[in-house]
Phi, psi and omega in degrees: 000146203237064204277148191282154200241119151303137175286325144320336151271326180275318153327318162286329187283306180295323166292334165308327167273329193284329188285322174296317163318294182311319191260059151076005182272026177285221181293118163345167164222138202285132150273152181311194224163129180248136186199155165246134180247123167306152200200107172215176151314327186273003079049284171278186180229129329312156187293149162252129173277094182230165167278354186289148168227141160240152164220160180217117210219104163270150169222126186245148144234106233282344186289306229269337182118307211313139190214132160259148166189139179256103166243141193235139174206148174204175187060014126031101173269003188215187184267169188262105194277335193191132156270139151232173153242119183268151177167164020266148160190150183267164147353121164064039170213139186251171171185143186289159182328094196271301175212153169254152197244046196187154177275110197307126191076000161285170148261148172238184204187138162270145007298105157269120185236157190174140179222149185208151183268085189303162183286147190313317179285303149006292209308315221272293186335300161352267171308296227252043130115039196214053156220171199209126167258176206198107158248118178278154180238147195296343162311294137221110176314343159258019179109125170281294186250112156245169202224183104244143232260121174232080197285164215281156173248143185292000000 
């Protein structure tokens, strides 16, 4: 049996959706999301034995691309040459410098602040938890502190 659909009805209802899209009640959007990453010797790969601790509180926001980070650091056994973010690699894997998070040929000092817009692959690498930071020291040059970035799922 076959009833007819009013025009009195499907017209309002469909500017009701159009009107809800425009003002943003459409497809959700992730809001950023703030996490923190541990920063130790035991870490690296192969591990290093220091007294340094780190920590690093990132902000991601997942519309925009966009990545923030505060890294704090301390006990340190040398001076501090370069930070990056390394990747793709899991937990106990090395891999190379995706951004730097220090200026090349600077001196760095803690707090390292800093922000970069990643790339669509960036991103993905990002999310699913298979980047890492690494501060290096004239101590040890292949890394002092590593973290691995594991942001929290929505």
């Amino acid at each position: 049996m076959r009833m007819p659909i009013s025009s009195r009805l499907v017209v309002p209802v469909i500017c009701a959706l159009g009107l809800g899209f425009a003002l943003g009640a459409g497809p959700s959007q992730a809001a950023p999301v703030s996490f923190k990453v541990q920063l130790s010797g035991s870490q690296q790969v192969p591990p290093v034995q220091t007294a340094a601790t780190g920590t690093a509180d990132l902000t991601y926001d997942p519309a925009s691309r966009m990545l923030s980070w505060t890294i704090t650091y301390s006990g340190v056994s040398g001076t501090v040459t370069m930070a990056h973010i390394h990747g793709p690699a899991a937990a106990g894997k090395n891999a190379s410098p995706q951004i730097w998070l220090t200026q090349k040929g600077s001196p760095v000092s803690s707090p390292i602040k800093g922000q970069a817009t990643l790339t669509p692959e960036q991103a993905k690498q990002f999310e699913a938890g298979e980047w890492y930071i690494n501060v290096h020291t004239d101590s040890h040059p292949a890394g002092e502190l590593r973290g691995q970035v594991m942001p929290p799922k929505s």
